[in-house]
Structures are given as structure tokens and as C-alpha cells.
GUFI-882869 format. One line per field, with one value per atom (N, C-alpha, C): residue in one letter; residue number from 1; z, y, x; atom name. Coordinates in nm, 3 decimals, padded with zeros to 5 digits. Layout:
res: A;...
n: NUM;...
w: Z;...
v: Y;...
u: X;...
atom: CA;...
//
This chain:
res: X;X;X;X;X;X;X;X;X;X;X;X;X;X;X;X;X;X;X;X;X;X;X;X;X;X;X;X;X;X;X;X;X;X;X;X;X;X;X;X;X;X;X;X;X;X;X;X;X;X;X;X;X;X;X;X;X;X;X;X;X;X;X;X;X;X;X;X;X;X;X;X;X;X;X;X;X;X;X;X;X;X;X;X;X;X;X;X;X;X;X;X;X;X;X;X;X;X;X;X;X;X;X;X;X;X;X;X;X;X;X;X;X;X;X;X;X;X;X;X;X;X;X;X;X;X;X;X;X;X;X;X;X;X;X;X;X;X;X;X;X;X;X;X;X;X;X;X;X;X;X;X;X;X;X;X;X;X;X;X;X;X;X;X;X;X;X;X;X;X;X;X;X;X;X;X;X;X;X;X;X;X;X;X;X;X;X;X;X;X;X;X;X;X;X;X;X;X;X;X;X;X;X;X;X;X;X;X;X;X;X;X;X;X;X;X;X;X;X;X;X;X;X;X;X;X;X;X;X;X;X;X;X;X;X;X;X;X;X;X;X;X;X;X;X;X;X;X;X;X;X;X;X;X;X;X;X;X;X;X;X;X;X;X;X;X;X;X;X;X;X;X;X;X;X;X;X;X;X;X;X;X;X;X;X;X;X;X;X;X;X;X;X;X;X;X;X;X;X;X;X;X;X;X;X;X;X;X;X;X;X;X;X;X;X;X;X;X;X;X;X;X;X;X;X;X;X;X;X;X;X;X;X;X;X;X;X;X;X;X;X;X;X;X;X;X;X;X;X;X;X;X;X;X;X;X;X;X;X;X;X;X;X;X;X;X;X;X;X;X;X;X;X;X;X;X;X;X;X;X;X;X;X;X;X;X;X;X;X;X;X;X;X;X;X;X;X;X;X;X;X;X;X;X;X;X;X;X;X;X;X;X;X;X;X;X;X;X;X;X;X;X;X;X;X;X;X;X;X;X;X;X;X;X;X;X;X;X;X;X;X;X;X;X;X;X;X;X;X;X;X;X;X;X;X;X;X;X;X;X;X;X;X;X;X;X;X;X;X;X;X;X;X;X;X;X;X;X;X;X;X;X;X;X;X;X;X;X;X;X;X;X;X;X;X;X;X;X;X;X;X;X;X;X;X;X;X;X;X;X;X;X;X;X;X;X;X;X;X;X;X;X;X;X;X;X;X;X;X;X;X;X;X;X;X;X;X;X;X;X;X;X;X;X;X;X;X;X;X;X;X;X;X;X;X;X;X;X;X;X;X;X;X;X;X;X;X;X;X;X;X;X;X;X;X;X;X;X;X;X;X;X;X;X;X;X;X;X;X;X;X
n: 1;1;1;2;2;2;3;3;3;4;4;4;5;5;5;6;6;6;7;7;7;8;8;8;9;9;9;10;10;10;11;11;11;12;12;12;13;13;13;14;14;14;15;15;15;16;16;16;17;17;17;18;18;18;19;19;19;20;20;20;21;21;21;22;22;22;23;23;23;24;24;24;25;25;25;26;26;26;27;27;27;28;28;28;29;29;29;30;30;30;31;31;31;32;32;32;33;33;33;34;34;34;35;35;35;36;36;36;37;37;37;38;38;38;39;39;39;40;40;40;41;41;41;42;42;42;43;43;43;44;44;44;45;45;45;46;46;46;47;47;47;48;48;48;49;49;49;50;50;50;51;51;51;52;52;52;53;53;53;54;54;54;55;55;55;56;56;56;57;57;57;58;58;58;59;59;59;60;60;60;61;61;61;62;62;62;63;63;63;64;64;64;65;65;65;66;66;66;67;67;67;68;68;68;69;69;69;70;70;70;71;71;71;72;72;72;73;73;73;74;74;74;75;75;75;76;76;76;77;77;77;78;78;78;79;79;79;80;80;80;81;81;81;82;82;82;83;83;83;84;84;84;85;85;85;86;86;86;87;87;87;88;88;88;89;89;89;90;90;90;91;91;91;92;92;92;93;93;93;94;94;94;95;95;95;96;96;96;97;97;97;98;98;98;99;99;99;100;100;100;101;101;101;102;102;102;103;103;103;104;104;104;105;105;105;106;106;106;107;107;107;108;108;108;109;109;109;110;110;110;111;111;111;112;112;112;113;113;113;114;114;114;115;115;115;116;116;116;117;117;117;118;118;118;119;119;119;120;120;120;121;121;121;122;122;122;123;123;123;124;124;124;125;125;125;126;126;126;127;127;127;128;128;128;129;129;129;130;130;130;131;131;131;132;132;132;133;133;133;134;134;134;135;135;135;136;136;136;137;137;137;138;138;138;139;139;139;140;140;140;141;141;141;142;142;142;143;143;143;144;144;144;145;145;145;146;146;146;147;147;147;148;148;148;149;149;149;150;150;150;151;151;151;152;152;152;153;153;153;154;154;154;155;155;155;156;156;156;157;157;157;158;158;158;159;159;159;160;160;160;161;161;161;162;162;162;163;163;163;164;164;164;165;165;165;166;166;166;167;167;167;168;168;168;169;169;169;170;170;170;171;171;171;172;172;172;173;173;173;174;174;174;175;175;175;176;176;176;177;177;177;178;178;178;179;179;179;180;180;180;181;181;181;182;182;182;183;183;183;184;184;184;185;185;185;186;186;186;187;187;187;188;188;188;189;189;189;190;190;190;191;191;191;192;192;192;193;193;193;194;194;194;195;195;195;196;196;196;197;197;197
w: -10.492;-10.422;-10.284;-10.274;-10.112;-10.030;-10.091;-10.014;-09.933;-10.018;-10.005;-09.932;-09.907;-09.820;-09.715;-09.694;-09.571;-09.503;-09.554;-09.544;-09.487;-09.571;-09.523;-09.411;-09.344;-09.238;-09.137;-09.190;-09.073;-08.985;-09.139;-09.101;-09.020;-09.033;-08.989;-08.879;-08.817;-08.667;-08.621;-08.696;-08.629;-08.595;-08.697;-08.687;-08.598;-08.576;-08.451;-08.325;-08.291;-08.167;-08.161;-08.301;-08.306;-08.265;-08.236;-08.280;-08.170;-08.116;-07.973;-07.878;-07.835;-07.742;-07.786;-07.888;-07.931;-07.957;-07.970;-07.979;-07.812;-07.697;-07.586;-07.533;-07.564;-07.519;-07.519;-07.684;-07.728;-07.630;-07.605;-07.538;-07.377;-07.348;-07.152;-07.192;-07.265;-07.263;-07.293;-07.386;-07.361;-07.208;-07.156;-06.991;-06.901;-06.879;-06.846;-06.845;-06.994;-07.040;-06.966;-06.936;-06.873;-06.730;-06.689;-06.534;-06.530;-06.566;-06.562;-06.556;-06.641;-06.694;-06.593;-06.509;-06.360;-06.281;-06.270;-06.151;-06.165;-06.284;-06.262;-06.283;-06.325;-06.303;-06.271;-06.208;-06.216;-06.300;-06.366;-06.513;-06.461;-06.410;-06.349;-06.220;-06.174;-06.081;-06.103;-05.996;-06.031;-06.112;-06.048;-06.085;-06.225;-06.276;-06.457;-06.499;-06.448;-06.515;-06.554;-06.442;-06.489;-06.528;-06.594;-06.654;-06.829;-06.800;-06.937;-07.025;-06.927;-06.963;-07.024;-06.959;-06.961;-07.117;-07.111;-07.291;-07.366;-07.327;-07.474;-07.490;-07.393;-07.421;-07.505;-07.467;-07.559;-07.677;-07.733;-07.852;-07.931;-07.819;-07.886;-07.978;-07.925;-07.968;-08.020;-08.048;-08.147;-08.281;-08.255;-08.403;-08.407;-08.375;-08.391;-08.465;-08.394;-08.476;-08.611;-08.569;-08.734;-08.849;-08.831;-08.911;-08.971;-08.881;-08.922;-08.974;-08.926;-08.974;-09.137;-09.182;-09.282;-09.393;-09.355;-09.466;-09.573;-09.681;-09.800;-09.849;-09.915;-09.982;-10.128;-10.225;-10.340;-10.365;-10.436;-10.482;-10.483;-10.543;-10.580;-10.472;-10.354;-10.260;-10.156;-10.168;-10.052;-10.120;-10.223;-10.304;-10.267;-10.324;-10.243;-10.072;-10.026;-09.855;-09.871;-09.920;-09.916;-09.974;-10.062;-10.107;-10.009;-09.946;-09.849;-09.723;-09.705;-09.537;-09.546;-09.622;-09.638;-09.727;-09.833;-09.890;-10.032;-10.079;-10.215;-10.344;-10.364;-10.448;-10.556;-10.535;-10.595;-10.666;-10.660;-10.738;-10.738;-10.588;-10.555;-10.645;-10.642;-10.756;-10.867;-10.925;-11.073;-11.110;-10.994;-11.047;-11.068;-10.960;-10.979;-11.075;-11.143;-11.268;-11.369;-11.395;-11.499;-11.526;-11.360;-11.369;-11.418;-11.364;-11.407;-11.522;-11.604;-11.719;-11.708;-11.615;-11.639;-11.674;-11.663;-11.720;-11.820;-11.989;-12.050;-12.072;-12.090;-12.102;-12.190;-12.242;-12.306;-12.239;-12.281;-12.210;-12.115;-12.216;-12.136;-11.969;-12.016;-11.884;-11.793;-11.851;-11.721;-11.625;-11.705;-11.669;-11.518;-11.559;-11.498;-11.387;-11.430;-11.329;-11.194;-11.240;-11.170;-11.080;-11.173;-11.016;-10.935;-10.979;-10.901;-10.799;-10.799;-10.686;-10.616;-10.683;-10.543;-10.506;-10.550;-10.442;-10.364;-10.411;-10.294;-10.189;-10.219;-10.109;-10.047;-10.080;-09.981;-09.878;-09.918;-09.811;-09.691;-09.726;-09.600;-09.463;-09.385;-09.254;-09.172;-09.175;-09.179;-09.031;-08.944;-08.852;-08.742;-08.772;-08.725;-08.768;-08.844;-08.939;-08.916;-08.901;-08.847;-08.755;-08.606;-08.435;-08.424;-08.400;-08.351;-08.243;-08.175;-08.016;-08.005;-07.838;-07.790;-07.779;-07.801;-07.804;-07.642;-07.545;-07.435;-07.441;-07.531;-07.577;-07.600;-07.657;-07.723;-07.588;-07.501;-07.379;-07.267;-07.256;-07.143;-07.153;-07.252;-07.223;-07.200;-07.212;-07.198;-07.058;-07.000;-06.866;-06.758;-06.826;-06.774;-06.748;-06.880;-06.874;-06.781;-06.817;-06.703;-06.572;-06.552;-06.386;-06.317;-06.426;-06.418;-06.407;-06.476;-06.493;-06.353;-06.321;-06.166;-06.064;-06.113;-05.923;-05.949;-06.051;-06.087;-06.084;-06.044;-05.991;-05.856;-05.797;-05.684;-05.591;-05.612;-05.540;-05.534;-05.398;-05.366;-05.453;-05.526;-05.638;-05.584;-05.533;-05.471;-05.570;-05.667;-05.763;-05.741;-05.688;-05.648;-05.571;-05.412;-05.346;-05.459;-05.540;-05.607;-05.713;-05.758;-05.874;-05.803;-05.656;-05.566;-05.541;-05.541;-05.471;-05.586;-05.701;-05.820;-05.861;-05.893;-05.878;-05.820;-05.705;-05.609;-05.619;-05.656;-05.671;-05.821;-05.903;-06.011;-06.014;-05.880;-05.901;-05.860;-05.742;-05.680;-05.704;-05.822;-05.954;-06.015;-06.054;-06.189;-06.084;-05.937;-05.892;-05.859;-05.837;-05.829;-05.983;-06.027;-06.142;-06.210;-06.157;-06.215;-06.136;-06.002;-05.932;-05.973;-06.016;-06.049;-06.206;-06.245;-06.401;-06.384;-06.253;-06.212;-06.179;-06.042;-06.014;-06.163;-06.223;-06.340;-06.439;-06.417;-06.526;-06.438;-06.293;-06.216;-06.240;-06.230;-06.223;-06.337;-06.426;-06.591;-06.591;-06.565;-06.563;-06.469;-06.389;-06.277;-06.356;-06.362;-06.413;-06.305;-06.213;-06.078;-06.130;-06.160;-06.165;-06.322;-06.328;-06.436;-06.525;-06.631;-06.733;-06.633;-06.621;-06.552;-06.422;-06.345;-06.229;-06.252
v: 01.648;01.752;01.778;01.747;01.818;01.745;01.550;01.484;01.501;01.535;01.593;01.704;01.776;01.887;01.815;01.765;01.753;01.621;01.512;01.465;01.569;01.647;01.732;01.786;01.855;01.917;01.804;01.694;01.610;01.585;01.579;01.529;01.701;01.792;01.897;01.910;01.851;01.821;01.743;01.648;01.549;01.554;01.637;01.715;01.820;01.911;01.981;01.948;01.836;01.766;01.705;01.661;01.622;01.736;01.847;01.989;02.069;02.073;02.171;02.140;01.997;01.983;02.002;01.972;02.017;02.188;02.274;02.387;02.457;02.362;02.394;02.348;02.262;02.174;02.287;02.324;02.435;02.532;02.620;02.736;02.671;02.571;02.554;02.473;02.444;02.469;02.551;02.679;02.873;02.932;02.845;02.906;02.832;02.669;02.641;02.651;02.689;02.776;02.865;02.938;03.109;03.061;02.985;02.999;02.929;02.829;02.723;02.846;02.984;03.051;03.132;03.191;03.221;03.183;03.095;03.009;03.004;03.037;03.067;03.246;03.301;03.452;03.524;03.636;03.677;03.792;03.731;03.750;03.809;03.676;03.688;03.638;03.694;03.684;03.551;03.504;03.361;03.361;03.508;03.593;03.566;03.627;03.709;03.565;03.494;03.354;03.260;03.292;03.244;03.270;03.415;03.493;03.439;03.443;03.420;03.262;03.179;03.018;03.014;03.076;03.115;03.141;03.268;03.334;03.291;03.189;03.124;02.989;02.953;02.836;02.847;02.978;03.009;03.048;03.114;03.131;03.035;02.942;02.802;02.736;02.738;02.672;02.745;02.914;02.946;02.952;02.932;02.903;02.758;02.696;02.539;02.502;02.600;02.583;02.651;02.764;02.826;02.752;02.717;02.597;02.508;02.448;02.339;02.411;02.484;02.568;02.575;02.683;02.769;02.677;02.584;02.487;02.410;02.418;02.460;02.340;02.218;02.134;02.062;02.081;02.024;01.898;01.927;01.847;01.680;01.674;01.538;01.499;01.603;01.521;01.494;01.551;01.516;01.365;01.365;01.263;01.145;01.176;01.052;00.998;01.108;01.071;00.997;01.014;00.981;00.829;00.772;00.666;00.585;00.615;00.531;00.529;00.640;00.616;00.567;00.558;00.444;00.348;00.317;00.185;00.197;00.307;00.343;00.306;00.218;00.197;00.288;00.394;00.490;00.592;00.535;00.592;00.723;00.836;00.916;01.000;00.985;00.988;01.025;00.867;00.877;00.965;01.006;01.148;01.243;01.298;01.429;01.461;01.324;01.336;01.340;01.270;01.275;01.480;01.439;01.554;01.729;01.713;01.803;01.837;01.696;01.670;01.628;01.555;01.522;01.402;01.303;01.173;01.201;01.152;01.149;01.018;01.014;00.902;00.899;00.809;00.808;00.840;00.909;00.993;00.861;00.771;00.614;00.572;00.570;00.571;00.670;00.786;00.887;00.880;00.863;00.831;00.729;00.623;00.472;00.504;00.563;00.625;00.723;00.837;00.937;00.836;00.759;00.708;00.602;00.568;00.433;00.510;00.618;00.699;00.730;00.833;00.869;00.766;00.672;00.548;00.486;00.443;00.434;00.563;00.676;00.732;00.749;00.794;00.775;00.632;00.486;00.451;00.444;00.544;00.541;00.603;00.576;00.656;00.716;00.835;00.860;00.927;00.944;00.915;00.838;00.713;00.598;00.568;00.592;00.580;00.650;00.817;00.933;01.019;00.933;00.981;01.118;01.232;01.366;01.351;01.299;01.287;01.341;01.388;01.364;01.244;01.220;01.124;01.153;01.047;01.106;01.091;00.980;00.989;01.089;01.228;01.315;01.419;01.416;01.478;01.488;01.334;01.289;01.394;01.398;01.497;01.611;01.708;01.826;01.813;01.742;01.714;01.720;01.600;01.589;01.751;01.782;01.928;02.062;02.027;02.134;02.118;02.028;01.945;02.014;01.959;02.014;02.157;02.269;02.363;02.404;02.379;02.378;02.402;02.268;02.264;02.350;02.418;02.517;02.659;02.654;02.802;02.749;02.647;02.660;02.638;02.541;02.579;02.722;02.751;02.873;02.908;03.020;03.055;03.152;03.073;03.171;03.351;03.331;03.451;03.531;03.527;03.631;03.746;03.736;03.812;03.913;03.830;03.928;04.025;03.988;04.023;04.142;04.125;04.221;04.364;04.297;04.425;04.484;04.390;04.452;04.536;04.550;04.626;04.769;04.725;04.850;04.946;04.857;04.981;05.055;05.015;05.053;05.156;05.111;05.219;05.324;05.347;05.457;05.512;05.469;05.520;05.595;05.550;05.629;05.755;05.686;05.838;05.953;05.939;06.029;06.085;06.014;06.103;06.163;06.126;06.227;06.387;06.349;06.476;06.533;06.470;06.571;06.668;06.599;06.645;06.768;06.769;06.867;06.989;06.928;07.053;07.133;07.004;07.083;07.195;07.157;07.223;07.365;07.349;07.466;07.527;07.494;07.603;07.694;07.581;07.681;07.769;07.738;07.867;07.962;07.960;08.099;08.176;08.325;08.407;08.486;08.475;08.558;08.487;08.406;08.338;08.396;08.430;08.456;08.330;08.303;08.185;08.110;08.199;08.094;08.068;08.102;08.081;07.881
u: -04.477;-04.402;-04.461;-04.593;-04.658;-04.604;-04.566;-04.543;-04.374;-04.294;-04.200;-04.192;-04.283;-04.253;-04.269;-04.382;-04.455;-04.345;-04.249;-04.185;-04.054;-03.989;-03.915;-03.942;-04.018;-04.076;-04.035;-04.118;-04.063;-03.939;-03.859;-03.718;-03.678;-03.715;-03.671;-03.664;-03.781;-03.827;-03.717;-03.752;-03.608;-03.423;-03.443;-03.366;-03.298;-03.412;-03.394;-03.410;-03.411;-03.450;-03.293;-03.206;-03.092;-03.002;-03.015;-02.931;-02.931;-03.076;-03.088;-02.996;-02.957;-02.869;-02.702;-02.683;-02.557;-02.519;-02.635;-02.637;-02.599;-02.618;-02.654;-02.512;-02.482;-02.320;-02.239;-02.245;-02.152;-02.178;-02.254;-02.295;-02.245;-02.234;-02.206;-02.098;-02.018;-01.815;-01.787;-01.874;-01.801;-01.828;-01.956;-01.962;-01.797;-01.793;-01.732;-01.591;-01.538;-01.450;-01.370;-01.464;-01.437;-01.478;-01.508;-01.511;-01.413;-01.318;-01.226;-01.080;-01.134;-00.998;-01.016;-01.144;-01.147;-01.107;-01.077;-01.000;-00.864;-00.828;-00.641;-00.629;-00.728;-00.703;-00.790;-00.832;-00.940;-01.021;-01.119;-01.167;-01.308;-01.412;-01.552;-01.598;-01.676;-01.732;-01.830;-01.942;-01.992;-02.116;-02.168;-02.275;-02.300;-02.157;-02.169;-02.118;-02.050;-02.041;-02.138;-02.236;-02.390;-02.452;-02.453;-02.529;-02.440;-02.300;-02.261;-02.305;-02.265;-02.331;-02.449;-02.551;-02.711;-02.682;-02.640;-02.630;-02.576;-02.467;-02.395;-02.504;-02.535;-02.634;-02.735;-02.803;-02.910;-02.858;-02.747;-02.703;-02.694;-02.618;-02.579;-02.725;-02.821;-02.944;-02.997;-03.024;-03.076;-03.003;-02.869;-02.757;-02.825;-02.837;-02.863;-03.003;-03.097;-03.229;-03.229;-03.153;-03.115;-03.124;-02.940;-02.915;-02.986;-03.083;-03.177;-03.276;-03.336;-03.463;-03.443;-03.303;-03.254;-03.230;-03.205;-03.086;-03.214;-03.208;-03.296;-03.202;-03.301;-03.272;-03.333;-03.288;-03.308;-03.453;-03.536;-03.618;-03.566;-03.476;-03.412;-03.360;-03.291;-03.236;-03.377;-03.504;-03.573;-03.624;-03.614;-03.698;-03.615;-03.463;-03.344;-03.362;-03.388;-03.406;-03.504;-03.649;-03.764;-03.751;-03.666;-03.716;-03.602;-03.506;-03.423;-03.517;-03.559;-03.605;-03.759;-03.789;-03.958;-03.952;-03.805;-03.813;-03.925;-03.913;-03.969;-03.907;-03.765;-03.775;-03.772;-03.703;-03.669;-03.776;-03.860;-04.021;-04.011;-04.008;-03.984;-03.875;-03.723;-03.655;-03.682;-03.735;-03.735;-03.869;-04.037;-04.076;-04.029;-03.971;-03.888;-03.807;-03.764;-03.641;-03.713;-03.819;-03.949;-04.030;-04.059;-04.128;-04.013;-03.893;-03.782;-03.732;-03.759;-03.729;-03.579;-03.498;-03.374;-03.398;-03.477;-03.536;-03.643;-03.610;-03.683;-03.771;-03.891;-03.956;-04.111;-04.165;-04.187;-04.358;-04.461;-04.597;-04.663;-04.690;-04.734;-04.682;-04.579;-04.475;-04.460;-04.467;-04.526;-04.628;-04.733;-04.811;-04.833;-04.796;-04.775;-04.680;-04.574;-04.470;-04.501;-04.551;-04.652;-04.720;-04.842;-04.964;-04.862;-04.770;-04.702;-04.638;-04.589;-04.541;-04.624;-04.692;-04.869;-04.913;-04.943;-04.979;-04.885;-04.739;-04.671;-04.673;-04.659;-04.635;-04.736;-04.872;-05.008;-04.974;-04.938;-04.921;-04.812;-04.738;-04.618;-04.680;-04.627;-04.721;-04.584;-04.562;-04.404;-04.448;-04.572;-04.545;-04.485;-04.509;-04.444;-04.328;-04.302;-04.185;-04.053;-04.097;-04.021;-04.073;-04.060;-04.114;-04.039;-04.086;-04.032;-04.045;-03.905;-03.914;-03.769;-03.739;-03.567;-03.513;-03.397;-03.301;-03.269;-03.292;-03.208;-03.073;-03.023;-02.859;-02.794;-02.856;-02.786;-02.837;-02.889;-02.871;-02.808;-02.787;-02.703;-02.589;-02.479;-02.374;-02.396;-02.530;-02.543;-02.568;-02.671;-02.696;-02.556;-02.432;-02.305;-02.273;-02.216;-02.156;-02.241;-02.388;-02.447;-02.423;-02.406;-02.365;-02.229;-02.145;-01.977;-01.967;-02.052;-02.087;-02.104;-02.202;-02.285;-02.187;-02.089;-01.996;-01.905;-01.884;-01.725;-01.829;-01.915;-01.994;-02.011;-02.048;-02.075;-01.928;-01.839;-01.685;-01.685;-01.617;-01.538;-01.440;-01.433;-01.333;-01.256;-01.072;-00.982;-00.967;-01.007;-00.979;-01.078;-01.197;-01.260;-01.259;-01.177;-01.143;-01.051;-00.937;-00.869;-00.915;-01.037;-01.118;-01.175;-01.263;-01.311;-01.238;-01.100;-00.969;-00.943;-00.892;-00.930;-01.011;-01.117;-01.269;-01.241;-01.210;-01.235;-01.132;-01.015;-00.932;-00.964;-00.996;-01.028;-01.141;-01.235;-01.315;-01.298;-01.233;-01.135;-01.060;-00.956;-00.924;-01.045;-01.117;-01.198;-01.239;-01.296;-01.325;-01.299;-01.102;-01.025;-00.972;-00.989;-00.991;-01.084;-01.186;-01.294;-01.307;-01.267;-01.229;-01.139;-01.020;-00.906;-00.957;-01.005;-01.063;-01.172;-01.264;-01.310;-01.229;-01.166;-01.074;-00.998;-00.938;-00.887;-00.920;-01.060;-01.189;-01.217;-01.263;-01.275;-01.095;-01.020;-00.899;-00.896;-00.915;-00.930;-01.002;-01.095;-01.221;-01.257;-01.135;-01.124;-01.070;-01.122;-01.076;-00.960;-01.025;-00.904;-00.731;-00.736;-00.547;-00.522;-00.382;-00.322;-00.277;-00.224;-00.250;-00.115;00.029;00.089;00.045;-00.021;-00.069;-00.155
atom: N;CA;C;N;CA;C;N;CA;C;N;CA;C;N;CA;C;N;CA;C;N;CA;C;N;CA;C;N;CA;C;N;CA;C;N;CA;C;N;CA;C;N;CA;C;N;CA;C;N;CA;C;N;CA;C;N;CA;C;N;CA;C;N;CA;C;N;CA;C;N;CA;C;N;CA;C;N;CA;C;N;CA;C;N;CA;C;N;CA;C;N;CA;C;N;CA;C;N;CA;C;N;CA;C;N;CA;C;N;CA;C;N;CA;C;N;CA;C;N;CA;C;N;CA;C;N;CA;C;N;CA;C;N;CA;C;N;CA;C;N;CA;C;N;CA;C;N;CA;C;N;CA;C;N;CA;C;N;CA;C;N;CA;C;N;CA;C;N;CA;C;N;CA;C;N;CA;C;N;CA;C;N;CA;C;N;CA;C;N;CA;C;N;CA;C;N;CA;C;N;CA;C;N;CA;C;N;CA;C;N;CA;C;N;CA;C;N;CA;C;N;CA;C;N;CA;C;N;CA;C;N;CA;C;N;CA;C;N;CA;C;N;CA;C;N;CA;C;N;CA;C;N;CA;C;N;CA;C;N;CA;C;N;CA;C;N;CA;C;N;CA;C;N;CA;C;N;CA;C;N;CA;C;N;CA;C;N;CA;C;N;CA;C;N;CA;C;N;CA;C;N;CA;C;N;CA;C;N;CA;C;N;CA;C;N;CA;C;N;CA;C;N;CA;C;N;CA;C;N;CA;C;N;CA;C;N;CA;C;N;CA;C;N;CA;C;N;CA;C;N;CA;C;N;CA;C;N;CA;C;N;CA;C;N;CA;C;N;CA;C;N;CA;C;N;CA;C;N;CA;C;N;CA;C;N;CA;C;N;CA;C;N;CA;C;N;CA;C;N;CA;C;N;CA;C;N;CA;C;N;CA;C;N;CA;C;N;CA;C;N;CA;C;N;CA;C;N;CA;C;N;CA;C;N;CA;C;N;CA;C;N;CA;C;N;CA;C;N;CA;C;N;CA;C;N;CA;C;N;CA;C;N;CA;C;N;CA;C;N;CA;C;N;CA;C;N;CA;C;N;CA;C;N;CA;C;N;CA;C;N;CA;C;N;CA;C;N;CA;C;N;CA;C;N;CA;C;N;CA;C;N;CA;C;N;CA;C;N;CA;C;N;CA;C;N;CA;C;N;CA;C;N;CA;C;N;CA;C;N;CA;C;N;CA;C;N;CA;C;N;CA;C;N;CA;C;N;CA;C;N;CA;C;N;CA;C;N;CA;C;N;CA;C;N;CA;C;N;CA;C;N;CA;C;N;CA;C;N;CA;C;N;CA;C;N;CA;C;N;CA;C;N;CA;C;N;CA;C;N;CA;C;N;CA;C;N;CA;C;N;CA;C;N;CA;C;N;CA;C;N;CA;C;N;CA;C;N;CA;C;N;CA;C;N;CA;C;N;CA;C;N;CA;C;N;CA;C;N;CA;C;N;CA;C;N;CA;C;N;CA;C;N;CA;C;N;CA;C;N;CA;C;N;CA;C;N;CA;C
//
């Protein structure tokens, strides 16, 4: 079983090195997204568009490490991985089924069974075997899309000026009505005017 963990772990690594960039893709086509839907209306500014990319990216990859982190796998299936990806010969397997008791067998044979596994697996070297490195394959498209990303913040976006006028009138709105809501409040509470007054 230690070997199995410590095998698992591995693949976990590898795993997450498979995942971070796809976690990140996702998160900069929700940026690209919304700046793409900026450009036919006005939604955001370039500012908050980069601020949003930024945050779905990072979401994107901490859902991604999640996933990999969280995801909890069966004795038998690390044992199945384990004897395909080092060529065990099922050894791996057939302990766990021994040791579980879903394989009955006879004590002799346990025995024999048991050390034939610990010694195969003492010699695997699953460093070499299973490198925790990046794939630059599985980057290249994030690289692409951050790029594409890039020039649709840096182009001049005709929807901004309107987003601006937008804004402002809105805020000039809120501020006249916050005055009128005053005045309203001071009229009420003059006692000098009569109720229809």
C-alpha cells in the first residue's frame, strides 16, 4: 500500500501539471469572452476586463488543482495503474485482491505472492519512469489564447467612449436623485408648511 500511495502522489503531480493549463484556458476564454461581447456593446472597460481574465484564470486553476488534488481513488484502481504503467504483470492487482480478500488463495501462495510484489515493486524507479514536468504542448494554447487576449485589451475599443457617457450619465442620475430625496426629506420635516402645502 505505501507503494501505492507514494505512486499515486506521483501520478497526482502529473497530473496537475496536465490540468493547470487547462484550468487557465478556461479562465482566459471567460476573459476573452466578455471583452469580445465589449466590443459589440458596452459592458467593460479594459481595466475591469483585465482584472476579470486575471480572476477567471485563477479560478480556472484553482478548480483544476482541486479536482486533481480531491479525486480519491480505489486501492485496486491504483494497483491497476501501477501494474500498466511499470509493466508489473499484474502482481500489484492480484495483492490487493489477496490482501482484500476478493482473491482467495491458498496461505503458501500468499505468501510467495506478497514477496513477489514487494520485490517487483522496490525495483521500479517511477522517477524516471513518471517525470513531474510541464508538457509545453499543453501550454502552447494557453500561451495562444493569452496573446489573443492581450491584443483585444490592447485595440482601441469603439464601446468605451459609450460605456464612459453611459457612466456619467448614470452617475448624475444617482446624484440628482439623491438631492431630490433630500429636499424631499427636508420638506417633510418642516413643521412651518401645512400637510397640503
Amino acid at each position: 500500500a505505501t507503494y501505492l500511495r507514494n505512486w499515486g502522489g506521483r501520478r497526482r503531480q502529473q497530473e496537475l501539471w496536465r490540468w493547470l493549463p487547462r484550468g487557465l484556458l478556461a479562465g482566459l476564454l471567460v476573459g476573452l469572452s466578455a471583452a469580445l461581447l465589449s466590443r459589440q456593446r458596452p459592458l467593460l472597460m479594459r481595466g475591469e476586463l483585465a482584472i476579470l481574465g486575471l480572476a477567471a484564470g485563477l479560478i480556472g486553476i484553482s478548480i483544476a488543482g482541486l479536482v486533481v488534488l480531491l479525486r480519491r481513488r480505489s486501492l485496486i484502481a491504483q494497483a491497476l495503474f501501477a501494474d500498466r504503467q511499470f509493466g508489473l504483470r499484474e502482481r500489484m492487482t492480484t495483492a490487493v485482491e489477496i490482501h482484500s480478500g476478493r482473491l482467495i488463495v491458498d496461505d503458501s501462495i500468499v505468501a510467495r505472492q506478497l514477496n513477489d510484489a514487494l520485490t517487483a515493486a522496490a525495483t521500479v524507479d517511477a522517477t524516471s519512469r513518471m517525470p513531474v514536468r510541464p508538457h509545453p504542448a499543453d501550454w502552447l494554447p494557453v500561451l495562444g489564447l493569452a496573446l489573443v487576449f492581450g491584443l483585444a485589451l490592447w485595440l482601441p475599443n469603439p464601446q468605451e467612449a459609450a460605456l464612459v457617457e453611459r457612466r456619467a450619465v448614470a452617475e448624475v442620475v444617482a446624484q440628482e436623485t439623491a438631492t431630490l430625496e433630500a429636499l424631499a426629506a427636508d420638506i417633510a420635516a418642516d413643521d412651518a408648511l401645512t400637510p397640503e402645502q
